[in-house]
N, C-alpha and C positions, 0 to 999 in steps of 0.2 A: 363194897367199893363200887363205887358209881362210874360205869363207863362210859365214852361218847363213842357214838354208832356215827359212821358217815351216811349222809345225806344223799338219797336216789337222786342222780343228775343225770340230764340229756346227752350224750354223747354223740360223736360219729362213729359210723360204722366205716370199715374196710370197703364195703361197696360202692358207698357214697364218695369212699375218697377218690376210689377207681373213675367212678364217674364225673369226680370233679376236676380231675388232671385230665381224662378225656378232654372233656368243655374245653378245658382252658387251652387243651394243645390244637385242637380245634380253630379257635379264637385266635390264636399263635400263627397259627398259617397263613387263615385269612386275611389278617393283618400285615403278615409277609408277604403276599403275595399282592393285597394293596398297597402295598409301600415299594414291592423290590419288582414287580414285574414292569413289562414294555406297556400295559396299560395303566400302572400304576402312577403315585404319586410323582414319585421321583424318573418314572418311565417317561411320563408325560411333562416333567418340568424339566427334563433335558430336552426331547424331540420341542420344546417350547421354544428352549434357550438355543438348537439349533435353527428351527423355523425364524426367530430372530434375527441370529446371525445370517442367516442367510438371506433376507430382506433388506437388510443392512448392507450388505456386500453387496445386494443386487441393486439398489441404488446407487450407488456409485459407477458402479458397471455402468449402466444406467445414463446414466452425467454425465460418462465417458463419452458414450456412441451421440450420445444429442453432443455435446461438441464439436467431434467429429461432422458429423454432419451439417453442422451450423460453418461452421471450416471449410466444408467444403464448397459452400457457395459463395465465398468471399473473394475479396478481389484477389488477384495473383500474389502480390504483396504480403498478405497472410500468409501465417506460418500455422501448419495443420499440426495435430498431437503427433508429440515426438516421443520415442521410444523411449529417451531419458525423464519425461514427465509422468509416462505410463508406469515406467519402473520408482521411480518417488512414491508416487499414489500406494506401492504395492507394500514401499518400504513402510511407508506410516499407517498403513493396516498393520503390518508386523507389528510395530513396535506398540501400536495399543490393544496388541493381543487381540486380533477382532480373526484373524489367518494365522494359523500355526506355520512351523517352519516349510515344514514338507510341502504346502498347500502354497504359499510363497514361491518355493523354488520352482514348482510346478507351472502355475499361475505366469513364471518371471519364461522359463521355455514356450511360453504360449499356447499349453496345454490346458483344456478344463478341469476342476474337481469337483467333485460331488458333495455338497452342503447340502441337508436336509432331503436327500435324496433327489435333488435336482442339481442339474450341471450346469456350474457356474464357470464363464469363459469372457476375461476381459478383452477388452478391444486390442486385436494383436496388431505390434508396432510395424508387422507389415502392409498392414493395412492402411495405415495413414500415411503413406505413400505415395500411393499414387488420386490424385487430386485432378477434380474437373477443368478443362481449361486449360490445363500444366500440364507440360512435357515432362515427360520421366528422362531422371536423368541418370547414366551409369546403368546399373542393372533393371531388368523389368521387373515391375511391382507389382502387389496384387491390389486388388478396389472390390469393393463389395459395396452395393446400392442398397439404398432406403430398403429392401422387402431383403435384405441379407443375400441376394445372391451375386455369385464372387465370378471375378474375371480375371486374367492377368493382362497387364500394361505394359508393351514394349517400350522399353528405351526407343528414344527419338520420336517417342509418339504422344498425344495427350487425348485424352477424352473429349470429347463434342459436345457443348454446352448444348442442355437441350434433347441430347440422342446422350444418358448414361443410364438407361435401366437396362441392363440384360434380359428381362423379359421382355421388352420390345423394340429390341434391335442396338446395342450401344455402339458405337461408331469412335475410330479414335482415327485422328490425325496427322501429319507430322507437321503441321502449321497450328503454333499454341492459340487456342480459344477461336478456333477456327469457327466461328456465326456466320461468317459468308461461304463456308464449304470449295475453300480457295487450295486445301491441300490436298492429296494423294489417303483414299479415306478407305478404312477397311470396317466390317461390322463381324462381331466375335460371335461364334457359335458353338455353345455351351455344351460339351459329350463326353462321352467314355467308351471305352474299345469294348466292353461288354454289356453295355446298358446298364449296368448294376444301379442298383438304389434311385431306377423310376426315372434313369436319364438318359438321354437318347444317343444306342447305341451308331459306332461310326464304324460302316456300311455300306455297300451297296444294296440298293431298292427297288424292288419291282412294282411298280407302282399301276400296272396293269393297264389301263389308256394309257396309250401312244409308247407302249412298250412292248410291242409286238415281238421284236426280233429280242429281247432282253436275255436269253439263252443263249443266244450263237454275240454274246458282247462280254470281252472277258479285261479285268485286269486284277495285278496283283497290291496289296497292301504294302507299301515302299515302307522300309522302319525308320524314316527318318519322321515320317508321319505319323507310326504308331509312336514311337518314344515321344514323341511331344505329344500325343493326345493323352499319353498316362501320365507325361508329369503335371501340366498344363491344365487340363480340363477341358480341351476346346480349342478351337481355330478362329485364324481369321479369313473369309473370304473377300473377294473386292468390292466392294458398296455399288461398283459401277462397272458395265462392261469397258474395256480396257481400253482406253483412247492415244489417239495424236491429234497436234496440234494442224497437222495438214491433210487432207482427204486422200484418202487410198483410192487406186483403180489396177485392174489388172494388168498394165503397162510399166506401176510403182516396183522398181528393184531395192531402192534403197530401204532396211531397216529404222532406221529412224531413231527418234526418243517415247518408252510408252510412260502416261500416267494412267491413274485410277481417278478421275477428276470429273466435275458437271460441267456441262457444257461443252464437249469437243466429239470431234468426229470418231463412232466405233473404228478401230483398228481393223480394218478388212484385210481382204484380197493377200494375205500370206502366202507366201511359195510352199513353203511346208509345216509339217507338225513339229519338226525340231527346231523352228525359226519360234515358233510357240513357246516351247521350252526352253531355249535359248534365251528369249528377251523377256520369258515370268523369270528367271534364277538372274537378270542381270539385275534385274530390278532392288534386291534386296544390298548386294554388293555399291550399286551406282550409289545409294542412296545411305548407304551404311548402318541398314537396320538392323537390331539385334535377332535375327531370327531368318530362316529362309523364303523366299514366294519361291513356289511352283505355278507349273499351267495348271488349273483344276483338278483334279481326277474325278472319278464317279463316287470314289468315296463322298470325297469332300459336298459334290452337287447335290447328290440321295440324302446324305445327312441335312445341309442347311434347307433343303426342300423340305421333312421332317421335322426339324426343327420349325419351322414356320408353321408348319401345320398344327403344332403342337401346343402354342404358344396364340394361334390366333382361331383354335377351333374351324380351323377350314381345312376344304379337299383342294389347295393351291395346285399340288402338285398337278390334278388334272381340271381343274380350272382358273387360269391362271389370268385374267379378265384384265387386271390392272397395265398390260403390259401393249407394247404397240402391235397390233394386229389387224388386220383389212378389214375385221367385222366391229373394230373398237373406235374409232374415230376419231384416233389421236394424233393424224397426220392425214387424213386424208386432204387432197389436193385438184384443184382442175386443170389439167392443161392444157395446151396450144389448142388442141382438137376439142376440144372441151370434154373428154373423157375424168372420172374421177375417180383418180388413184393413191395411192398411199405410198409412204417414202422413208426412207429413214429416218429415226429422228435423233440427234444430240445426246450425250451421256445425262441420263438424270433427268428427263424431260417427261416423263412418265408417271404412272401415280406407283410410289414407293409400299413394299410389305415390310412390316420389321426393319424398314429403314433401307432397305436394297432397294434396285435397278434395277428390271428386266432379266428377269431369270429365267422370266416368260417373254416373246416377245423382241422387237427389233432387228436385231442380228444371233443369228445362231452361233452359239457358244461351242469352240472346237474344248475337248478334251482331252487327257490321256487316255483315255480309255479308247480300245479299239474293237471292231467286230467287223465279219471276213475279211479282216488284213486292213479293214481301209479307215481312217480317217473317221470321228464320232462328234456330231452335231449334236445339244440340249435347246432347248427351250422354244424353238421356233421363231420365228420372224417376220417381221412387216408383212410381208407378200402373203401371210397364211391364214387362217385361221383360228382363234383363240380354241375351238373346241378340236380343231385338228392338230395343232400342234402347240400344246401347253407346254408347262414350266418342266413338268415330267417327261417330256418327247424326248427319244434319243433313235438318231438315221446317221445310217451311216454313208460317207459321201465320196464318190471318186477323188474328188480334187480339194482341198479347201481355200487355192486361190480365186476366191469368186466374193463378190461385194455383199453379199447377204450373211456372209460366214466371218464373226469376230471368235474374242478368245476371254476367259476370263482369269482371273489370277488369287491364288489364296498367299496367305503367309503363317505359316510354324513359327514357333518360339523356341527358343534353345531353352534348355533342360534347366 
């Protein structure tokens, strides 16, 4: 009987298969891991799809602020973005899915979020507020300039067409679109009560020329001043030293009316330092501004002195050249005898830092601040010298009813 043998065939072996489930789990990985990692396929077509969205969002953002901006150089008649248009914009991202819900609500409190690892922050409706030109009206607003830096804007004031960058000097008025510098003018100075984050803290400063006695000169940080310098960001000081309409002399008893205004007589010859303080806090009340003036303090002078130096890469503080001084030539005069002398001169008749007044210069600026008991003069005056008594000088003086000795005035914001 004839049987059939099977036929020698090729097989696999156990080893081979071991090794071919290796390979392939291998293979398996790799493929995993180019498909499901953050450098992967699908890694990189999300970070794609939010690099997208987020491009897309920043456009708009984008078209926001050039509006804004575009708005803000318009005539008074114009209407800037309004908080109700900002929030529309926000609604119809939601609704074509471009902003999830949370990023929306967020986005709608005026808070940033984080798209594609960058922080996206629409133009906040506070900010379209306050407008060049225009009086703020009811509460003070905030304004942030073309280079993004932010100020706040008191009710009954408007910005100075012309003077709105806070890096060099913004000026607000209480006469709307004020171009001939016709109203009561203050310029904002940008700080924080501990310098944090590269801004200049608020301070007293030794500023060492013509700060001799700065040890034996003390005062204290009033809280009505630090609270507003923490909510706020900054003050305002007066663009000008502090005038009347009719010239002072040492015989003048009556107080008077003061402005912050160019072209009037500095405010001299004061009986005392509380007549000082008296008619800077009337000033905010006469006038019903939303926020306080005081007389100076040293705070407030060391800061904006600081602040200018900061902002214009110079030593102001102890060279202070721009300002009326017997070595400067901004008044000199000849008289009867034909001798040649120097005089005072007019509010704002000087060459301006950052948009101020003789900070150096003209009439010495009484302050609050005091040293041995008496009475404390800044900036120096006609009669002196630019290099003897700069914007930095502080002497302290028996009397300050004397015609060489004015006052200057800041103003806080309520909270």
């Amino acid at each position: 009987m004839k049987r059939n043998k099977l036929k020698n065939k090729n097989g696999i072996t156990l080893i081979a298969l071991v090794v071919t489930i290796i390979v392939l789990l291998i293979l398996a990985g790799v493929s995993l891991s180019l498909l499901l990692s953050d450098s992967g396929i699908i890694g990189r077509a999300a970070k794609s799809k939010e690099a997208s969205r987020y491009a897309e969002l920043k456009e708009q953002e984008d078209l926001l602020k050039i509006e804004y901006k575009i708005n803000q150089s318009l005539s008074n008649g114009e209407t800037s973005i309004t908080k109700e248009k900002r929030e529309k914009i926000l609604e119809d991202l939601y609704k074509q899915n471009k902003i999830t819900q949370d990023e929306y609500n967020t986005l709608l409190d005026e808070d940033p979020v984080i798209i594609d690892g960058k922080e996206l922050y629409f133009l906040s409706s506070k900010e379209g507020y306050a407008r060049v030109g225009v009086k703020v009206v009811g509460e003070n607003k905030y304004y942030e300039d073309s280079d993004g830096d932010k100020a706040v804007i008191p009710a009954g004031f408007a910005i100075v067409p012309g003077c709105s960058d806070v890096s060099s000097g913004l000026v607000i008025s209480d006469v709307e679109n004020d171009t001939s510098d016709s109203g009561n003018e203050f310029v904002w100075i940008p700080c924080t009560i501990d310098g944090s984050n590269d801004t200049i803290p608020y301070e007293r400063h030794n500023f060492g020329k013509n700060n001799l006695n700065y040890g034996f000169h003390s005062e204290t940080l009033s809280e009505d001043e630090s609270n507003s310098i923490k909510n706020n960001g900054g003050f305002y000081i007066g663009r000008y030293e502090t005038g009347t309409t009719v010239q002072r002399t040492e015989e003048t008893t009556e107080l008077g009316t003061i402005f912050i205004k160019k072209n009037l007589f500095p405010y001299t010859c004061i009986t005392s330092l509380q007549d000082c303080k008296d008619l800077s806090a009337s000033m905010a009340a006469n006038n019903g501004y939303n926020g306080i003036t005081k007389l100076c303090s040293s705070y407030a002078w060391d800061t904006a002195l600081r602040y200018i130096e900061k902002v214009t890469g110079t030593s102001y503080a102890t060279s202070s050249t721009q300002g009326n001084y017997s070595d400067q030539n901004k008044s000199k005069y000849i008289d009867e005898s034909g001798e040649e002398k120097t005089r005072i001169l007019p509010t704002g008749q000087t060459d301006s830092i950052c948009n101020i007044y003789d900070l150096g210069g003209n009439v010495y600026d009484a302050i609050s601040e005091s040293g041995f008991g008496y009475p404390i003069g800044r900036g120096g005056c006609y009669e002196e010298s630019s290099a003897d008594t700069s914007a930095g000088y502080r002497g302290a003086f028996y009397s300050i009813k004397d015609p060489d000795i004015g006052f200057r005035i800041t103003l806080f914001l309520w909270l």
